[in-house]
Short mmCIF file of the C-alpha atoms (twelve columns), coordinates in Angstrom:
data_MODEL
# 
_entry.id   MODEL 
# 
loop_
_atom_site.group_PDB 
_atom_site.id 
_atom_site.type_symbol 
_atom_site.label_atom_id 
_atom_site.label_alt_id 
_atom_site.label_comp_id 
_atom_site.label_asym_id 
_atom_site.label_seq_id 
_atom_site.Cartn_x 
_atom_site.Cartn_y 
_atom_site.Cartn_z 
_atom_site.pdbx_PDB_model_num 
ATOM 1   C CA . UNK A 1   116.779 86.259  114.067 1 
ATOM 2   C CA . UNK A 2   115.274 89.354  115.232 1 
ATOM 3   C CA . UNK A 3   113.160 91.235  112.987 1 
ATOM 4   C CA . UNK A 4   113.935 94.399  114.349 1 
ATOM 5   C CA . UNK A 5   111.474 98.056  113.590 1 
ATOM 6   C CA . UNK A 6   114.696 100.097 112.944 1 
ATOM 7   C CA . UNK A 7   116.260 97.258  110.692 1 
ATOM 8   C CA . UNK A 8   112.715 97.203  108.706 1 
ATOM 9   C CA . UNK A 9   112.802 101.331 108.268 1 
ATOM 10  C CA . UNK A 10  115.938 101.258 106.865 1 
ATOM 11  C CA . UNK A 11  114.887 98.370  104.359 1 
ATOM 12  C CA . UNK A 12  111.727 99.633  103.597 1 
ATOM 13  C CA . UNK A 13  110.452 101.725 100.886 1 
ATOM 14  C CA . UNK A 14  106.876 102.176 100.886 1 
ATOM 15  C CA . UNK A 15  105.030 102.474 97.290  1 
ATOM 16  C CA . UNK A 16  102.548 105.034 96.840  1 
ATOM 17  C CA . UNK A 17  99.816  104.351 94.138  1 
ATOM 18  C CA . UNK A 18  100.193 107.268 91.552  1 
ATOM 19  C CA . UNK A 19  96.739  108.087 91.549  1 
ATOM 20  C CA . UNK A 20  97.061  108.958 95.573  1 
ATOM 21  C CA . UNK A 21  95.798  112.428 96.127  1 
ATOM 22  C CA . UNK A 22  96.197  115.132 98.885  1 
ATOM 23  C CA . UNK A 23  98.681  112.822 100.603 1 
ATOM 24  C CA . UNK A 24  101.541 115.625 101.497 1 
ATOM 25  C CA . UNK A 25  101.243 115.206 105.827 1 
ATOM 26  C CA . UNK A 26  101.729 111.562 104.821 1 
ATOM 27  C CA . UNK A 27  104.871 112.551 102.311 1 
ATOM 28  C CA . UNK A 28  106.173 114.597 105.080 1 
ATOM 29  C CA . UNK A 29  106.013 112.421 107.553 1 
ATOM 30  C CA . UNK A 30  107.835 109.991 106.039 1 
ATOM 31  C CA . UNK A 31  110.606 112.254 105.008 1 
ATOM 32  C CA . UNK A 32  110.795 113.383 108.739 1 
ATOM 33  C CA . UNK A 33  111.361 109.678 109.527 1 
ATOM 34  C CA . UNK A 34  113.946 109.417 106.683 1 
ATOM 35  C CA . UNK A 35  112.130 105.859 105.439 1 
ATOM 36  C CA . UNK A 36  111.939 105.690 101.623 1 
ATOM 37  C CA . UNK A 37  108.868 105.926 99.152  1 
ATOM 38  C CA . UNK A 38  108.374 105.946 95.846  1 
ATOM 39  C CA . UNK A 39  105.699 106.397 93.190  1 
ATOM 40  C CA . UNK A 40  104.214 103.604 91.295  1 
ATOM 41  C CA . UNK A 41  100.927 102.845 89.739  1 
ATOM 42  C CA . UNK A 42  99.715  100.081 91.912  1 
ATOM 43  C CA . UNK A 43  96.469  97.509  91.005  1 
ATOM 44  C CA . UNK A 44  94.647  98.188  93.570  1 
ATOM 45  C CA . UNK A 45  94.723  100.134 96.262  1 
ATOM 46  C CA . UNK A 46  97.317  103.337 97.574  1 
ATOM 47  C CA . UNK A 47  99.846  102.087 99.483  1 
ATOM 48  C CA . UNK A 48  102.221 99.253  99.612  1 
ATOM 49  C CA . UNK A 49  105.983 98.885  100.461 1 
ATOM 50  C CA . UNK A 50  109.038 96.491  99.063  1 
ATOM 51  C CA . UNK A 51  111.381 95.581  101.639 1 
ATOM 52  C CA . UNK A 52  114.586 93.313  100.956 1 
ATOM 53  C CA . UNK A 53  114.461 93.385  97.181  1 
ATOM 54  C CA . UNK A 54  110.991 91.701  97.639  1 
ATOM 55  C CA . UNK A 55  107.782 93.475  95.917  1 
ATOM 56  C CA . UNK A 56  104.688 92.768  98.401  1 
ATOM 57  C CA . UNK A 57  102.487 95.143  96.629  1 
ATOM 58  C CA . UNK A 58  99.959  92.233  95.414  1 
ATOM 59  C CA . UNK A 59  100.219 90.832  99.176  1 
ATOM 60  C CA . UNK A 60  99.934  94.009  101.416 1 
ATOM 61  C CA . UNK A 61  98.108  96.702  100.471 1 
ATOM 62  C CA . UNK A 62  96.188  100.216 102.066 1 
ATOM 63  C CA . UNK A 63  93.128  102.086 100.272 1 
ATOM 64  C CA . UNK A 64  93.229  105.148 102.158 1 
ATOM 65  C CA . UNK A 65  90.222  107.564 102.838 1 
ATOM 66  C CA . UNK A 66  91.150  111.042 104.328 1 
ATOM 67  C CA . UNK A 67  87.927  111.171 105.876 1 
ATOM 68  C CA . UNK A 68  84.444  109.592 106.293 1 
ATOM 69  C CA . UNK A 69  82.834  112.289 103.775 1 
ATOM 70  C CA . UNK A 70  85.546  110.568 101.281 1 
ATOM 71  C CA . UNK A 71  84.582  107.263 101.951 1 
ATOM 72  C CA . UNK A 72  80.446  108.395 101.475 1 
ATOM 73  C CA . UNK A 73  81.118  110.110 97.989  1 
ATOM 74  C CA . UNK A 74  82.903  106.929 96.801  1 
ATOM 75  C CA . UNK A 75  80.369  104.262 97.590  1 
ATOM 76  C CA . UNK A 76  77.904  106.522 96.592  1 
ATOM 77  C CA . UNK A 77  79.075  108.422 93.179  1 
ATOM 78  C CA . UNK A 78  81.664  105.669 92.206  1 
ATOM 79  C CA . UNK A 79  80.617  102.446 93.953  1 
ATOM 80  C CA . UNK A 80  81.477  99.827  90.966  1 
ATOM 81  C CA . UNK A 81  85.159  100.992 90.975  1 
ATOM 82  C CA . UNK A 82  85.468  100.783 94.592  1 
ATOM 83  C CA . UNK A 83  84.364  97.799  94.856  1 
ATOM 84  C CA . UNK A 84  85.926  96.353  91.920  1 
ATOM 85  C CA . UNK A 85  89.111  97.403  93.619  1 
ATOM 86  C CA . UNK A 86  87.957  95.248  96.954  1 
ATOM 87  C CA . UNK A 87  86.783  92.262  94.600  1 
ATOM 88  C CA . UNK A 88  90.219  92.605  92.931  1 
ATOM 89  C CA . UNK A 89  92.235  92.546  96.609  1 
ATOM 90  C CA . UNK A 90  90.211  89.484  98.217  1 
ATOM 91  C CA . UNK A 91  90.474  87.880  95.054  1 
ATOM 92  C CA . UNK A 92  94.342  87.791  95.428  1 
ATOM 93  C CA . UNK A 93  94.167  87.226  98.922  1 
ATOM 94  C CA . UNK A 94  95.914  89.788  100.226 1 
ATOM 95  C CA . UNK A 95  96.171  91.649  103.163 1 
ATOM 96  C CA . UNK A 96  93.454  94.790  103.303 1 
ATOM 97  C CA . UNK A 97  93.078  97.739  105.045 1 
ATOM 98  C CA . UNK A 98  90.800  100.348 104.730 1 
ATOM 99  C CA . UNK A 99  92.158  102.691 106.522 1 
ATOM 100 C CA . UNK A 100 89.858  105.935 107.245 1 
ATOM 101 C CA . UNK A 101 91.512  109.189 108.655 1 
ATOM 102 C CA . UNK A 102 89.212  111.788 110.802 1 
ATOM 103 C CA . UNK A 103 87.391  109.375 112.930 1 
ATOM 104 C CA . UNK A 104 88.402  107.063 115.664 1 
ATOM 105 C CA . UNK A 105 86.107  103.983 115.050 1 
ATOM 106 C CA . UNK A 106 83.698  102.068 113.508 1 
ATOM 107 C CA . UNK A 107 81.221  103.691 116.235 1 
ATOM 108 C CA . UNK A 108 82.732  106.632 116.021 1 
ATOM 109 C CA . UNK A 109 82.095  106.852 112.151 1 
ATOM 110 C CA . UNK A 110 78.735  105.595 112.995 1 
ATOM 111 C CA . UNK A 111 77.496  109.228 114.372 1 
ATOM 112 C CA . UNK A 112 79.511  111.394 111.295 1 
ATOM 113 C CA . UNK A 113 76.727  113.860 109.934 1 
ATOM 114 C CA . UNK A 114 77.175  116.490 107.363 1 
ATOM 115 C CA . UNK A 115 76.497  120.108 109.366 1 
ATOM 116 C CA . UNK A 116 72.706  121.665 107.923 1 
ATOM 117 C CA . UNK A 117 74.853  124.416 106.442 1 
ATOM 118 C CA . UNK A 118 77.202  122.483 104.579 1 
ATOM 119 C CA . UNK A 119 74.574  120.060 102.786 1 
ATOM 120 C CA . UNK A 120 73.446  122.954 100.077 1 
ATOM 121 C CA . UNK A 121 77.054  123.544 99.617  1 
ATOM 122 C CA . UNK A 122 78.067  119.965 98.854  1 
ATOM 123 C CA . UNK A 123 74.989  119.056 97.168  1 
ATOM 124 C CA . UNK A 124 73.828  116.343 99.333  1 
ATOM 125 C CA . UNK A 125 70.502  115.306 100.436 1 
ATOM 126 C CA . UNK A 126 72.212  112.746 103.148 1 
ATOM 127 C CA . UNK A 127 72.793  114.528 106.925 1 
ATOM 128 C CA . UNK A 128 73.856  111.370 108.558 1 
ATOM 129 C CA . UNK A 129 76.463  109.889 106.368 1 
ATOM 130 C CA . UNK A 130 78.598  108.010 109.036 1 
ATOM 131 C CA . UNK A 131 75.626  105.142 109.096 1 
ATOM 132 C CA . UNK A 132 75.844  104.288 105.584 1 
ATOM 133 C CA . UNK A 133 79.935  104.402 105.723 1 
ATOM 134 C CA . UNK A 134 79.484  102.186 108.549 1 
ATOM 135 C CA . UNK A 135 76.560  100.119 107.295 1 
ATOM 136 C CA . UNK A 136 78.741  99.255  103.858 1 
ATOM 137 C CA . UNK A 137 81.578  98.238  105.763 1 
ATOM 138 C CA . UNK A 138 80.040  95.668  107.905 1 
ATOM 139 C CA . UNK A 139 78.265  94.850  104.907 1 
ATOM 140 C CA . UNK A 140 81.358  94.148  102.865 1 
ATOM 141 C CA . UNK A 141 83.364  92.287  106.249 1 
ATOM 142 C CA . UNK A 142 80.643  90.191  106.927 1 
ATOM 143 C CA . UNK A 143 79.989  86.763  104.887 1 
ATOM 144 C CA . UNK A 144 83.597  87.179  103.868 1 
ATOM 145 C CA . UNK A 145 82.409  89.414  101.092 1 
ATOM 146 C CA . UNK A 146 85.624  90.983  100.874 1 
ATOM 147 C CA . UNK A 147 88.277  90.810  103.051 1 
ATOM 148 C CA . UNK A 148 89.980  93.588  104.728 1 
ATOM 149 C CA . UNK A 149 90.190  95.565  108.193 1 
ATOM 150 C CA . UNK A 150 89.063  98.764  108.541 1 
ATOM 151 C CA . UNK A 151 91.764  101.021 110.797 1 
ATOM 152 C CA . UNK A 152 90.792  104.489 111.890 1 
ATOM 153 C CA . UNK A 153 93.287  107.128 112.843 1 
ATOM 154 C CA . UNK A 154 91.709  110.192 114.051 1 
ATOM 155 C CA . UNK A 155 94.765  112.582 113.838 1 
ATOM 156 C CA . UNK A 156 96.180  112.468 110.191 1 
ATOM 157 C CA . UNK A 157 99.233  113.142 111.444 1 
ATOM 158 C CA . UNK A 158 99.360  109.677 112.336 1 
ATOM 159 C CA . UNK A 159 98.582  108.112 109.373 1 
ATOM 160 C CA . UNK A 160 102.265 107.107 108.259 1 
ATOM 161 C CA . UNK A 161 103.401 105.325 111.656 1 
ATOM 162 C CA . UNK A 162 100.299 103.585 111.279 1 
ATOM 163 C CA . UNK A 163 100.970 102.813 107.250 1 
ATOM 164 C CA . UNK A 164 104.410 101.664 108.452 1 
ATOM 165 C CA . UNK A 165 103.180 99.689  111.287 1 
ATOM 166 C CA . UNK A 166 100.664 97.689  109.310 1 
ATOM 167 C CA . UNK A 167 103.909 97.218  106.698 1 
ATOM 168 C CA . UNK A 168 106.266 96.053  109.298 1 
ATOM 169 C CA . UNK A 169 103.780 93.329  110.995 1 
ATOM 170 C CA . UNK A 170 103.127 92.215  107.654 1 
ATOM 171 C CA . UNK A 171 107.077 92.153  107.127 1 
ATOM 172 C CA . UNK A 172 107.804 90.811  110.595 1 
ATOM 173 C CA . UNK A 173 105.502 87.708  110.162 1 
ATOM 174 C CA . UNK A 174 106.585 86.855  106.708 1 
ATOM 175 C CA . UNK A 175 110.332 86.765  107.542 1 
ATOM 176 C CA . UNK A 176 109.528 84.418  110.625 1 
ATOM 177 C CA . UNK A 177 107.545 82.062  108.186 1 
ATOM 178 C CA . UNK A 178 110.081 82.034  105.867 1 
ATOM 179 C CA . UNK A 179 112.885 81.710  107.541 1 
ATOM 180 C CA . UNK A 180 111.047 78.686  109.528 1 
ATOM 181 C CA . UNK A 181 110.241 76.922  105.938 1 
ATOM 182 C CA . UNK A 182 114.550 77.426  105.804 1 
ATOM 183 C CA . UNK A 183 114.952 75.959  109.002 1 
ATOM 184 C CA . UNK A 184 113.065 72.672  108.236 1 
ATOM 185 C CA . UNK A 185 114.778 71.852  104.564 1 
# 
């Protein structure tokens, strides 16, 4: 049995944690692609997706940053809830991703700095906040701390084909594994 992208956008319905902010080019997008989402106040997490009547919002889940500055302020100002939320997700076992938008990779989010002018503005005494983004992540990854892949997608505008890509490999693989457990009864 093929398991087909068009056959998964039209059985798809991505959930989108109510708590998601600033999220409308991801909205849009989706619209644009006529796939379904709805609103929903997931455990952890801010995006998930049900597919065939099945609910895989404890199995495959997004926490999305919309940029590396994001990403700094919460493992700096709100660090236990973060990682409370990462705890919670490896705990489960599911299926991670951090996904960060405005920066291509991990090396790329290694260099971010915060320009002289804005640091008054912003109230920050940290220029070069892309090394302790990138220095927490490979601190949670490694020694299976947490587990969960960090995805970068430099142009937000890309940010829901690459939601629903991560959704339909996660879809794709669980329909061939369950349709072999079928097979062998």
């Amino acid at each position: 049995m093929a398991y087909d992208k068009k056959t998964f956008l039209k059985r798809v319905t991505v959930l989108v944690d109510t708590r998601e902010q600033k999220n409308q080019h991801i909205l849009s997008a989706f619209d644009q692609l006529h796939v379904k989402y709805q609103d929903t106040k997931l455990d952890y997490g801010d995006y998930s997706f049900s597919a065939d009547g099945k609910d895989f919002s404890l199995s495959c889940v997004v926490e999305r940053k919309g940029s590396a500055d994001e990403f700094y302020s919460n493992i700096t100002q709100d660090r236990q809830r973060i990682e409370k939320e990462f705890y919670a997700a490896s705990s489960m076992g599911t299926d991670f991703t951090l996904l960060v938008e405005g920066c291509e990779s991990m090396e790329a989010l290694r260099g971010v700095e915060v320009p002289e002018w804005e640091l008054a503005r912003l109230h920050r005494k940290e220029k070069e906040i892309g090394k302790i983004c990138y220095s927490t992540i490979y601190s949670w990854m490694c020694g299976n701390r947490y587990q969960f892949h960090p995805v970068f997608i430099l142009d937000s505008r890309q940010t829901a084909l690459k939601l629903l890509e991560i959704f339909y490999w996660y879809w794709h693989n669980y329909k061939r594994l369950t349709a072999s457990r079928r097979n062998r009864r």
